[in-house]
C-alpha atoms as an extended CHARMM CRD file, in Angstrom:
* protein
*
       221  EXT
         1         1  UNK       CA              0.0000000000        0.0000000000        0.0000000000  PROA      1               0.0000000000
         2         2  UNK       CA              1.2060000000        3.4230000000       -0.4860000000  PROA      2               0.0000000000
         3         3  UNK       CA              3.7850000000        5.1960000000        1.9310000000  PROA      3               0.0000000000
         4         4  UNK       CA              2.0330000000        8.4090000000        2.1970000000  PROA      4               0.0000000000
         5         5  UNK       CA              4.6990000000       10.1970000000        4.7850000000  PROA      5               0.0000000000
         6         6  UNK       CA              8.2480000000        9.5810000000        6.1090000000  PROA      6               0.0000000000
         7         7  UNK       CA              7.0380000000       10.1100000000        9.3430000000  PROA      7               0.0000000000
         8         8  UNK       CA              4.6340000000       12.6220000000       11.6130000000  PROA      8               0.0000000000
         9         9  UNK       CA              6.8730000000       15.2690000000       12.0090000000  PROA      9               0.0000000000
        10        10  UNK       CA              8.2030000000       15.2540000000        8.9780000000  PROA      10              0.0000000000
        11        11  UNK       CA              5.3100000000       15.3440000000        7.4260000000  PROA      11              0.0000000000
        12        12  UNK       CA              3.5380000000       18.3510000000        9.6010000000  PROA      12              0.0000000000
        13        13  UNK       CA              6.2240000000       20.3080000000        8.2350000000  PROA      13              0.0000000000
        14        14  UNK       CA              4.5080000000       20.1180000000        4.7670000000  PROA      14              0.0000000000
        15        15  UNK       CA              2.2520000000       23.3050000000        5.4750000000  PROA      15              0.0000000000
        16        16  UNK       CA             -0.2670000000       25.4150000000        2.9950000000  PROA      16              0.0000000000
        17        17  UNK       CA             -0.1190000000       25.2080000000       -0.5830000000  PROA      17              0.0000000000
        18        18  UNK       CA             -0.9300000000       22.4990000000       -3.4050000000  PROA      18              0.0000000000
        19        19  UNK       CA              1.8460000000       19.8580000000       -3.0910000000  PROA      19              0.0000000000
        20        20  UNK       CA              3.2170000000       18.5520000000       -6.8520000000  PROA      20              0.0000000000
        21        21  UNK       CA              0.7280000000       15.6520000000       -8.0650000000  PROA      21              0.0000000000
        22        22  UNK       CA              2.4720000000       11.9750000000       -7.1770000000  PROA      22              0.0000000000
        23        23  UNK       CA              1.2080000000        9.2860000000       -9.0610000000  PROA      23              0.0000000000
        24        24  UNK       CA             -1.5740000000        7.9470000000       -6.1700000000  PROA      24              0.0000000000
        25        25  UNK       CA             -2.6930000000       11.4270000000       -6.1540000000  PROA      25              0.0000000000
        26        26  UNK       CA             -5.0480000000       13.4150000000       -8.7920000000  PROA      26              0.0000000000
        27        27  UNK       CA             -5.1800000000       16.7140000000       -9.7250000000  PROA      27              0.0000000000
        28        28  UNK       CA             -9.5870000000       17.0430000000       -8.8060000000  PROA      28              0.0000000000
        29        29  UNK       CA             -8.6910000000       18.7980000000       -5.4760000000  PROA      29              0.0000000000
        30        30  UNK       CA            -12.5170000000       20.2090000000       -4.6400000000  PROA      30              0.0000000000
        31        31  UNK       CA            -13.3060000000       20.2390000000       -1.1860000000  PROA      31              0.0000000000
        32        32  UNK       CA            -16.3850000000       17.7610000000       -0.5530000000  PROA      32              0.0000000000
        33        33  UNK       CA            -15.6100000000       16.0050000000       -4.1900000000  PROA      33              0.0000000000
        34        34  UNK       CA            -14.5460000000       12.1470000000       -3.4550000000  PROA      34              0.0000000000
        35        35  UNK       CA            -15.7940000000        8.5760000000       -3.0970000000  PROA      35              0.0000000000
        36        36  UNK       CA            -14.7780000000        7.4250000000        0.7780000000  PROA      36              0.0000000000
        37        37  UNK       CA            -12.4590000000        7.8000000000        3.7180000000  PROA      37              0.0000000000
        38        38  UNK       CA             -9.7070000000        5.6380000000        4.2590000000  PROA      38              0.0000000000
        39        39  UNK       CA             -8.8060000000        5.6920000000        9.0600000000  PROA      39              0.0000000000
        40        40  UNK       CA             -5.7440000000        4.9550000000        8.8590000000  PROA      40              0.0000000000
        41        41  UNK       CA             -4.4830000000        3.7970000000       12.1880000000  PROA      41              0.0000000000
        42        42  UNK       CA             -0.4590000000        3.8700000000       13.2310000000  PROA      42              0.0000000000
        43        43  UNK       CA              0.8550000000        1.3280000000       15.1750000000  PROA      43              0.0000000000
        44        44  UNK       CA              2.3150000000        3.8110000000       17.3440000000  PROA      44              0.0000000000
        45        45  UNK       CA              5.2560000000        1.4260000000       18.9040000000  PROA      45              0.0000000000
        46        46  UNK       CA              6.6170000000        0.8610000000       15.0940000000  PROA      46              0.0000000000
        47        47  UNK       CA              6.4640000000        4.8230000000       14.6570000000  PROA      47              0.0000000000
        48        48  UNK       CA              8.7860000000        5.3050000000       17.5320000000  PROA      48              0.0000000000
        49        49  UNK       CA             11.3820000000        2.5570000000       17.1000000000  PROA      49              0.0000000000
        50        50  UNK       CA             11.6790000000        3.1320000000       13.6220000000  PROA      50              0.0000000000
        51        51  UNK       CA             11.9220000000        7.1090000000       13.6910000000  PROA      51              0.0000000000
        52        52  UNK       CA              9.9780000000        9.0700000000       16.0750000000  PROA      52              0.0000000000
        53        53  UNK       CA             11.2800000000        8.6770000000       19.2270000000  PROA      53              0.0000000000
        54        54  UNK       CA             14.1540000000       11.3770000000       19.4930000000  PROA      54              0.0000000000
        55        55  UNK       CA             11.4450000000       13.4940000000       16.8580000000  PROA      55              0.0000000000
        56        56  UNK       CA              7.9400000000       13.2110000000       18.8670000000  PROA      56              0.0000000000
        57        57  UNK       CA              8.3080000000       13.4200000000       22.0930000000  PROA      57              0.0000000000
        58        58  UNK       CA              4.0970000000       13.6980000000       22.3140000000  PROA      58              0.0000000000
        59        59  UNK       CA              3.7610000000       10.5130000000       20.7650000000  PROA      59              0.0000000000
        60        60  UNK       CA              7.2180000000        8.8680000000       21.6230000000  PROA      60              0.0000000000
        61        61  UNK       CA              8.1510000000        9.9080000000       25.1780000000  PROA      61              0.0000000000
        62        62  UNK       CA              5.1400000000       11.0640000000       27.2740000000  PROA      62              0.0000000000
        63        63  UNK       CA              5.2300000000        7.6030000000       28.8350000000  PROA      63              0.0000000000
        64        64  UNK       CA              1.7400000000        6.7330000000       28.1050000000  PROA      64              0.0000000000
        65        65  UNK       CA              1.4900000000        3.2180000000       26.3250000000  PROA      65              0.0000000000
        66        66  UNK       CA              0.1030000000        4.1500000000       22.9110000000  PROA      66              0.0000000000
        67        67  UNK       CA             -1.0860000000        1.1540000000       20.9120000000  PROA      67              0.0000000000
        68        68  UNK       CA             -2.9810000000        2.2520000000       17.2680000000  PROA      68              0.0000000000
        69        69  UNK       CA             -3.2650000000        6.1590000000       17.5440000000  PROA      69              0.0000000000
        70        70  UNK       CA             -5.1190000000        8.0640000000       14.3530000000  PROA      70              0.0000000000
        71        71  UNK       CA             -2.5770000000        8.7660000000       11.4800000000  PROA      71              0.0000000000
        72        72  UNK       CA             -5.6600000000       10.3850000000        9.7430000000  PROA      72              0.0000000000
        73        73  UNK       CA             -8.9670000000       10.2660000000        7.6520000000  PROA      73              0.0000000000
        74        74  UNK       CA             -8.6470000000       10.7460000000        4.5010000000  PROA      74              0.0000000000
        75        75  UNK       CA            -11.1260000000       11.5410000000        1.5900000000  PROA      75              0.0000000000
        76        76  UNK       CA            -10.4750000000        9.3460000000       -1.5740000000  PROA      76              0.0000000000
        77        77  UNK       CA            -11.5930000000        8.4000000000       -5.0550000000  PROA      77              0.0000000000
        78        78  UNK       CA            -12.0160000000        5.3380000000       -6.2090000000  PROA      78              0.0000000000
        79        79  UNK       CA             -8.5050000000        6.0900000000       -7.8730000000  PROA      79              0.0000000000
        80        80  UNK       CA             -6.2360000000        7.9450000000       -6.4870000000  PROA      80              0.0000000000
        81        81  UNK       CA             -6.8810000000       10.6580000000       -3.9000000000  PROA      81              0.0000000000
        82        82  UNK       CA             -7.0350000000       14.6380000000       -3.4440000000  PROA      82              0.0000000000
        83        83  UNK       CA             -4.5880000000       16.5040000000       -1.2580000000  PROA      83              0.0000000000
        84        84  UNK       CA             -4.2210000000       20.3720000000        0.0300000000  PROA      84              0.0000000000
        85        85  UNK       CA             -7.7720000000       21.4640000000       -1.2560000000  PROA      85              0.0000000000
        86        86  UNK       CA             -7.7420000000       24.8100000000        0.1880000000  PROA      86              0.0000000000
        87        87  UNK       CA             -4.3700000000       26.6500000000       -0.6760000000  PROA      87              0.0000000000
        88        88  UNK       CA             -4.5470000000       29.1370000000        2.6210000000  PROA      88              0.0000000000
        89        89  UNK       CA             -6.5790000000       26.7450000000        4.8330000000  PROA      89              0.0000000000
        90        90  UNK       CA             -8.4750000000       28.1810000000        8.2040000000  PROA      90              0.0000000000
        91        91  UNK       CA             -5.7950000000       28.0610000000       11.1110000000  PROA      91              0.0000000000
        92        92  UNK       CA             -7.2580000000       25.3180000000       13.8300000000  PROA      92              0.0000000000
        93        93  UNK       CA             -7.6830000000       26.1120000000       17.2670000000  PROA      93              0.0000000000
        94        94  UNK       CA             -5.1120000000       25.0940000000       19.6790000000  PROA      94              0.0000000000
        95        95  UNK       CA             -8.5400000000       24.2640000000       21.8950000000  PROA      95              0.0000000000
        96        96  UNK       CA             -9.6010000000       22.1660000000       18.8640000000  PROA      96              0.0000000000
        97        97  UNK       CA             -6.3050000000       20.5110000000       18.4500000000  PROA      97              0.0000000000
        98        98  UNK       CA             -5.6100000000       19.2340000000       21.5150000000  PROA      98              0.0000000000
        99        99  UNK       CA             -8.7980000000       18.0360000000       22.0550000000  PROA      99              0.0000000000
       100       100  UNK       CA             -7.6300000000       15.3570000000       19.5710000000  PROA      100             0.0000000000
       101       101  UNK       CA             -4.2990000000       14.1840000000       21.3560000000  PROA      101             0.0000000000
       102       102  UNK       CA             -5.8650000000       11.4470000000       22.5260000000  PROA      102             0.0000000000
       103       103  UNK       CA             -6.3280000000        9.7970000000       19.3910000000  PROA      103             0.0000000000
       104       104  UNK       CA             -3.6730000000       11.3760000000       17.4040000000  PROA      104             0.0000000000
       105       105  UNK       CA             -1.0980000000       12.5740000000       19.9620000000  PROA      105             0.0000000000
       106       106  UNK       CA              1.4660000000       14.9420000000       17.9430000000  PROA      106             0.0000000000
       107       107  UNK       CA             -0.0450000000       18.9530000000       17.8770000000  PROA      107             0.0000000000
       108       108  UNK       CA              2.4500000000       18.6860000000       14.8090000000  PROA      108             0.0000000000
       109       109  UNK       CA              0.2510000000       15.6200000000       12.8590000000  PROA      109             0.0000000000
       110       110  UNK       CA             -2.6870000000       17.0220000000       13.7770000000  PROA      110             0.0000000000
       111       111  UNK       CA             -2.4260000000       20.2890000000       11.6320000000  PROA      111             0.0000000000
       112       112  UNK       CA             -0.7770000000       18.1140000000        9.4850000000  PROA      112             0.0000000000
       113       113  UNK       CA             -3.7420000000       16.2350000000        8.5920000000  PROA      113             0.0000000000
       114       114  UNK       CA             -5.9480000000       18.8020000000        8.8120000000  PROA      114             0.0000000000
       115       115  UNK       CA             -4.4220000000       20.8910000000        5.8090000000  PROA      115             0.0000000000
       116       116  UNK       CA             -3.5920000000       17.7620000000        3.5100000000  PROA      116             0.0000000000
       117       117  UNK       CA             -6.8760000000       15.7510000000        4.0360000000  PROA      117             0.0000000000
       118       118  UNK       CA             -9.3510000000       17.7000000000        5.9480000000  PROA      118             0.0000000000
       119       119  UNK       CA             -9.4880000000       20.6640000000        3.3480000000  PROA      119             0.0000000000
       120       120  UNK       CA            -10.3200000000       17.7560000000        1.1830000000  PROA      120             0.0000000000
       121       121  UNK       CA            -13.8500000000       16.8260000000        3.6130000000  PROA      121             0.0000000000
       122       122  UNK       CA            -15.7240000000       20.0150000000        2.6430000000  PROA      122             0.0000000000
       123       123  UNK       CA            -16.0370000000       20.4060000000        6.2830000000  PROA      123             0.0000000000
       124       124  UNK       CA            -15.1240000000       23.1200000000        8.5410000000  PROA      124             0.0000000000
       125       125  UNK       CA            -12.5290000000       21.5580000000       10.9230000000  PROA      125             0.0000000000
       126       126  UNK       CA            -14.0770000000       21.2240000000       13.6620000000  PROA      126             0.0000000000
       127       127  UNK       CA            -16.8170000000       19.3280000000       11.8460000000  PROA      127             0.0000000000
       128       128  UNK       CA            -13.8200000000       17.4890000000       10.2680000000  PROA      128             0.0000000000
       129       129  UNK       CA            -12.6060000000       15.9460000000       13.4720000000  PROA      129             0.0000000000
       130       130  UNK       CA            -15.7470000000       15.1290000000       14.7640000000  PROA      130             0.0000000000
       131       131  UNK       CA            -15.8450000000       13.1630000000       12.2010000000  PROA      131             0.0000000000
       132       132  UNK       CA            -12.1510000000       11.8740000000       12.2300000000  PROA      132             0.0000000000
       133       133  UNK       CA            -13.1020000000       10.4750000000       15.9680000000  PROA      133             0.0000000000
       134       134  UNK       CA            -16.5210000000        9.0600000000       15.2280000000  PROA      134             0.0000000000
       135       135  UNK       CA            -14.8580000000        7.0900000000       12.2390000000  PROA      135             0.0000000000
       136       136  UNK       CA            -12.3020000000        5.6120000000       15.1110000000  PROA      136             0.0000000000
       137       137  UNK       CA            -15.0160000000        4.5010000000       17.1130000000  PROA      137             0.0000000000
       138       138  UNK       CA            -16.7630000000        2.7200000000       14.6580000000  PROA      138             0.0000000000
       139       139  UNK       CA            -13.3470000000        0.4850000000       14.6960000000  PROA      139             0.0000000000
       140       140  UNK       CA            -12.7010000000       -2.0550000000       17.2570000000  PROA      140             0.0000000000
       141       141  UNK       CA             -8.9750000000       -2.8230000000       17.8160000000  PROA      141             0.0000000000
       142       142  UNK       CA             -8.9420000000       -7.2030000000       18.8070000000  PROA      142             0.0000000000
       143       143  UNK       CA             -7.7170000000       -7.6080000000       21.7640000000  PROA      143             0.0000000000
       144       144  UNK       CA             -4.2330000000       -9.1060000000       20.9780000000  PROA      144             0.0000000000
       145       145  UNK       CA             -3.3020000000       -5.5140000000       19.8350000000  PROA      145             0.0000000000
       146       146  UNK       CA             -4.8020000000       -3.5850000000       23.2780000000  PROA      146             0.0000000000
       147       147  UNK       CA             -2.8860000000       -5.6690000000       25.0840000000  PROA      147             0.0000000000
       148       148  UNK       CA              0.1620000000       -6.1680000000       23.0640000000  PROA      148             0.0000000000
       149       149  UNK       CA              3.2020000000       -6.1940000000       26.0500000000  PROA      149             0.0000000000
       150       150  UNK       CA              5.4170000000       -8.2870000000       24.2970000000  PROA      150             0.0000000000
       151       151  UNK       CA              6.8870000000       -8.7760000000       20.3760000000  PROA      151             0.0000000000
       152       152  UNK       CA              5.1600000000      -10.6550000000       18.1000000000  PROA      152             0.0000000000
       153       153  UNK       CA              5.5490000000      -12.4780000000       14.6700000000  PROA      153             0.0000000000
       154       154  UNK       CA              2.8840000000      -12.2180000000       12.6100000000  PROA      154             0.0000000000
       155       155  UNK       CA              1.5650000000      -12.8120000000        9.0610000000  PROA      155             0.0000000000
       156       156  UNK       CA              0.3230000000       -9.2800000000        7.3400000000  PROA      156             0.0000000000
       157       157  UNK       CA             -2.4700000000      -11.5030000000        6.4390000000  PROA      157             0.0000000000
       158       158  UNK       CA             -2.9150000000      -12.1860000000       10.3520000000  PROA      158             0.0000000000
       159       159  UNK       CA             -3.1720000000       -8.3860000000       11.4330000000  PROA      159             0.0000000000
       160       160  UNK       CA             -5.9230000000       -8.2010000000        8.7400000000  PROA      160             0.0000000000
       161       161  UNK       CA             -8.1850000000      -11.1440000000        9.6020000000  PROA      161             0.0000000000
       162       162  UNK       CA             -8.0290000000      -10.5400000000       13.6300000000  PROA      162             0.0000000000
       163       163  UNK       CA             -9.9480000000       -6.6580000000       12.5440000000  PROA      163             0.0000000000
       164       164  UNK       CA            -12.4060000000       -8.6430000000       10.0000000000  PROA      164             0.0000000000
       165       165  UNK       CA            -12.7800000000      -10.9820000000       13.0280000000  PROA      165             0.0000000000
       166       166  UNK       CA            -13.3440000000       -8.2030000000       15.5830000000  PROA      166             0.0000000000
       167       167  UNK       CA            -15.7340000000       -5.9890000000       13.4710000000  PROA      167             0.0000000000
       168       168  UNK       CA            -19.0560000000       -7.7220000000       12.1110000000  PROA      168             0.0000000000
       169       169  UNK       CA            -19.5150000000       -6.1120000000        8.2470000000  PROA      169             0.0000000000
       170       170  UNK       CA            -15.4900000000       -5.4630000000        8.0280000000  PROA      170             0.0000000000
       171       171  UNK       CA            -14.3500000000       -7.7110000000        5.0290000000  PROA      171             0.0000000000
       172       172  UNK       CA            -10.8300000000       -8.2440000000        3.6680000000  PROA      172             0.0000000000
       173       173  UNK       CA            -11.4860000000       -6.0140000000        0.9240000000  PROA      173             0.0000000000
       174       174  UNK       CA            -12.5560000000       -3.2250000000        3.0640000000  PROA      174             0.0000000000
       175       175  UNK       CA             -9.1920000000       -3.2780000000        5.0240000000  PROA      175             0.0000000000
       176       176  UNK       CA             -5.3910000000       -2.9040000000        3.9210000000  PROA      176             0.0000000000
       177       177  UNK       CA             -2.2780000000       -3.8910000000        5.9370000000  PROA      177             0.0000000000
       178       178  UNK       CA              0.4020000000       -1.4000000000        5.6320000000  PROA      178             0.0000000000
       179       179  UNK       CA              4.0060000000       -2.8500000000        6.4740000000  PROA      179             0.0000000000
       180       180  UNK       CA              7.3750000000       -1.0650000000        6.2010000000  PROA      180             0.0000000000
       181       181  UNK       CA             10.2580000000       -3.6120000000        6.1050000000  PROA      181             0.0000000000
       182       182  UNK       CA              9.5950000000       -6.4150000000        8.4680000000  PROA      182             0.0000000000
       183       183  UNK       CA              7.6910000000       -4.0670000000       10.5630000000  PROA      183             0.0000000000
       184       184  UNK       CA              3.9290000000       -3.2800000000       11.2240000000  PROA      184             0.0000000000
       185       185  UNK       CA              3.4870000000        0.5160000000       10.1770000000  PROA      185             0.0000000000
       186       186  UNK       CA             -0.3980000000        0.6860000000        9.9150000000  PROA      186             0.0000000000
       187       187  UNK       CA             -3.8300000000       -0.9010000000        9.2780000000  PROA      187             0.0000000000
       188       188  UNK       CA             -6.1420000000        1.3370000000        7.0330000000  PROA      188             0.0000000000
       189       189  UNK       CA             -9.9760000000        0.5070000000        6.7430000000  PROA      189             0.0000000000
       190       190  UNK       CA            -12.2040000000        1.7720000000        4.0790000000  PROA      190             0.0000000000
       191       191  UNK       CA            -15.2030000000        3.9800000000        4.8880000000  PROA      191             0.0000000000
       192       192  UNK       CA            -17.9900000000        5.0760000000        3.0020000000  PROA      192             0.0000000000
       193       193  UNK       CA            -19.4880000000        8.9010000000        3.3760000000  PROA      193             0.0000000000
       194       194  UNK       CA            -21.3420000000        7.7840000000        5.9330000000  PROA      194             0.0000000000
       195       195  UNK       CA            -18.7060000000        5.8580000000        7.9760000000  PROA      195             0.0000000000
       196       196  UNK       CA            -19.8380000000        2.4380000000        6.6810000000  PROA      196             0.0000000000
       197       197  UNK       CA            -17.2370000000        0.0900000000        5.9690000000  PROA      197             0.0000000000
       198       198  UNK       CA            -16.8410000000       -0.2120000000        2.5900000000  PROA      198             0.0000000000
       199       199  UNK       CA            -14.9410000000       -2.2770000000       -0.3060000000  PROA      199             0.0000000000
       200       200  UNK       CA            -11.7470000000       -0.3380000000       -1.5570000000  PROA      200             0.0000000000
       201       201  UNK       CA            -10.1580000000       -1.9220000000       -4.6250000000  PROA      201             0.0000000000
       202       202  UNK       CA             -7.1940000000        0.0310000000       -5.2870000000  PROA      202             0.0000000000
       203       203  UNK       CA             -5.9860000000        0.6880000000       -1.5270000000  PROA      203             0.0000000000
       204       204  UNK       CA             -6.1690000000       -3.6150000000       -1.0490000000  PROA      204             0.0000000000
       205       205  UNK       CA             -3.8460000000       -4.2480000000       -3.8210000000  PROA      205             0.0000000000
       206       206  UNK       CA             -2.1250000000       -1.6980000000       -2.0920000000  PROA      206             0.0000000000
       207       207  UNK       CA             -1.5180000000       -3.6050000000        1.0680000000  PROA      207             0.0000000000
       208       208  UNK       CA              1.7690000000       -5.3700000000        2.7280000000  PROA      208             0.0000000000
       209       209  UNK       CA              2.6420000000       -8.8590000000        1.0640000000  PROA      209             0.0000000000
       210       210  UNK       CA              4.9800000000       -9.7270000000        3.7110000000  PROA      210             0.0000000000
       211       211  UNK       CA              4.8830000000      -13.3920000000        5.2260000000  PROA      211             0.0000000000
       212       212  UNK       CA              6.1450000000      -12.3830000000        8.7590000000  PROA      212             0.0000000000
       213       213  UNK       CA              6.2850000000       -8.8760000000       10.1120000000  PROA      213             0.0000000000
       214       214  UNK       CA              7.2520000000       -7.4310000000       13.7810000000  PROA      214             0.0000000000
       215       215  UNK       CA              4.7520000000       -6.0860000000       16.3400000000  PROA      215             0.0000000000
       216       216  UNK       CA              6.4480000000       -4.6950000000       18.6240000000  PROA      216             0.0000000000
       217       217  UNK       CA              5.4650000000       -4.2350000000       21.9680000000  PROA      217             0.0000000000
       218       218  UNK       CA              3.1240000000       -1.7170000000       23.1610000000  PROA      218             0.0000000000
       219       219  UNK       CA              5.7960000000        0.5910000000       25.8550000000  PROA      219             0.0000000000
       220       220  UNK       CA              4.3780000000        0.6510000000       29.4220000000  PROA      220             0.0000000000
       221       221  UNK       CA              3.7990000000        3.8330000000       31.2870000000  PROA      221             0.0000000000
């Protein structure tokens, strides 16, 4: 599946302004114009060991034991996605923003997210998040991963079916397993408009195609 940032901070750093077209991405940027919302959720322990833990100290060194935290929601088409839809977006209230640091704790990812995907909603960003958080309740994370105090081994294909197991009306094709080396990086589930889950062709064949990958351990407090 595609890599769509190096890493939080780095990627909060990419502010206002329409960023150059990849090949994932379209050119339709109209806020309120797509198909569905991909939640992508971070496996926050792979984050840290693998980059953010001298970077994000919100995420990385606050000593709470972050499992999957919200990377983001992000509008989509059926092909390809739109990004920055509003070149000088509204600036978000610190209020607003940390009243999403328990989902998605880094101030830095939340603006972030809010000027590359949340332009995209059509919504005004409070409305946005609101959204962004009702989206992460309607996922339930299996129990192996909210309790996860040791390092596993696992097949890609293994992360996938313990969600479809945990969340009647979640099928394999509504859910993508996003790997980076042999490591977990994140587990992205397809949402209609309306926060149903929903098929999602082109982010599946997207997905990891490893045979083992790490989970590591979820850090204690």
């Amino acid at each position: 599946m595609r890599l769509l940032a190096a890493g939080f901070v780095a990627a909060a750093v990419a502010l206002a302004g329409t960023a150059p077209v990849r090949a994932d991405q379209t050119s339709d940027n109209t806020p309120g114009a797509f198909d569905f919302y991909v939640l992508s959720l971070s496996w926050s322990p792979s984050y840290c060991r693998d980059k953010g833990g001298e970077r994000d100290a919100e995420q990385c060194r606050s000593g709470r034991p972050y499992g999957f935290i919200v990377h983001g929601l992000w509008p989509q088409f059926e092909q390809g996605y739109p990004a920055n839809c509003i070149a000088s977006p509204p600036r978000i209230d610190d209020k607003l923003i940390r009243g999403m640091l328990d989902i998605t704790p880094s101030f830095g990812l939340v603006i972030h997210e809010w000027r590359k995907h949340g332009t995209c909603s059509g919504q005004e960003p409070a409305a946005y998040f609101d959204t962004v958080r009702r989206a992460f309740a309607k996922v339930s994370i299996p129990a192996e991963f909210r309790d996860s105090d040791r390092p596993r081994q696992m097949a890609a294909v293994e992360v996938e079916n313990a969600f479809v197991r945990e969340n009647p009306g979640l099928a394999r094709d509504m859910i993508a397993v996003d790997c980076r080396g042999n490591l977990l990086r994140e587990v992205r589930v397809c949402l209609d408009r309306d926060l149903a889950f929903r098929a999602c062709d082109e982010v599946d064949r997207k997905a990891c195609r490893s045979g083992r990958i790490e989970v590591p351990p979820v850090r204690g407090p």
